[in-house]
N, C-alpha and C positions, 0 to 999 in steps of 0.2 A: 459491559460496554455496549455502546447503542450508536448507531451511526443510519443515516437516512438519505436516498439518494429521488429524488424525480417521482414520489409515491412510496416505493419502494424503502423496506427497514429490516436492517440485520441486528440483532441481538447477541450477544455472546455473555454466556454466563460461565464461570468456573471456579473452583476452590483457589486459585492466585488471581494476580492481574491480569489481565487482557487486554487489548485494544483491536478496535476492528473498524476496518471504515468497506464503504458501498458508494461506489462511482456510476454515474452512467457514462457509457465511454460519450467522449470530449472530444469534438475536433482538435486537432495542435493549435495552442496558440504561443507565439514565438515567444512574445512578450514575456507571459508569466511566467515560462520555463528559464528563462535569462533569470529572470528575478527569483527565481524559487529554487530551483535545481542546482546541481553543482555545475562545473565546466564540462566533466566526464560525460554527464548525464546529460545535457546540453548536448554536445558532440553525436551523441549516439543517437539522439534526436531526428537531429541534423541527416544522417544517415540510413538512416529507419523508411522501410518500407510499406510502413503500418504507423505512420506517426502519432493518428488520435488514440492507439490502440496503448504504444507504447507509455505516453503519456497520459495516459489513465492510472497504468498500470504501474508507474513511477510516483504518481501522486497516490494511491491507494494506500501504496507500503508505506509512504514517509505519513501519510495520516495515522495508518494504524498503531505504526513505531512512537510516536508523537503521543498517540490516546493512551497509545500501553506505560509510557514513563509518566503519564498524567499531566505534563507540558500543555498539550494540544498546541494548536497553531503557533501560538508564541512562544513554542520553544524553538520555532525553526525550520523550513520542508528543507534548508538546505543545510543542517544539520547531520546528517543523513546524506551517501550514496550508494543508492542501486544500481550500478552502471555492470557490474559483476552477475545481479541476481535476478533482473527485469524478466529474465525469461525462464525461470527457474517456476516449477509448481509450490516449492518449499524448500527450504534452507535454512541455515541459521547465520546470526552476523550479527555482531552489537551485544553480544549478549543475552538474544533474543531470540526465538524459535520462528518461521512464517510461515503461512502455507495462503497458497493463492487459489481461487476459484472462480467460473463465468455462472453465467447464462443468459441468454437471450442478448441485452448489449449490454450489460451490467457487469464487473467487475468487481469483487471482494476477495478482501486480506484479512485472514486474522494472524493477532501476533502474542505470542507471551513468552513465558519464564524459556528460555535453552534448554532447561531439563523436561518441560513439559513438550508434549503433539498436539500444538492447534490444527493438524488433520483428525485428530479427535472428535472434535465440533463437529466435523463434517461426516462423522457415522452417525449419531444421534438424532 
């Protein structure tokens, strides 16, 4: 899976599926989050002390979740809520294993099988 953010390109290759998406963090925008998110996720928002951060970082997962079932966009960002996991490094949820990573202002997810460690990816 391949995703591309502002120059910037994450790659994820494995023996299953994967999906993986690269954000540069994103001021808040109220709008798309109403329209994209769920109410939870919205709320938390709302409340958030770090909102471009959070909201990066909410959009990342429902991209990678989305590229990993092979859907992409038109399966839905609100499909999907992080309102539990936003702040978590890695978890699993959906059926789905994730592990999240920075650097610099960039944000990445990757995601796959429950039985698999997309923190894997990130030793190699």
């Amino acid at each position: 899976n391949i995703s591309h953010s502002d120059g910037e390109v994450l790659c994820v290759c494995g023996d299953e599926n994967v999906g993986c998406d690269i954000q540069r963090i994103k001021p808040y925008n109220e709008k798309i989050a109403g329209r994209f998110f769920t109410a939870k996720e919205t709320e938390l928002l709302e409340k958030s002390v770090n909102k471009a951060y959070d909201f990066t970082v909410l959009w990342a997962l429902k991209e990678s979740a989305l590229k990993y079932s092979g859907e992409g966009l038109s399966g839905g960002l609100d499909r999907y809520d992080f309102s539990e996991y936003y702040d978590k490094k890695g978890f699993c949820a959906y059926g789905m294993s994730f592990c999240r990573a920075e650097f610099s202002d960039y944000i990445f997810t990757i995601c796959c099988s429950d039985t698999a460690n997309p923190a894997d990816a990130l030793k190699k």
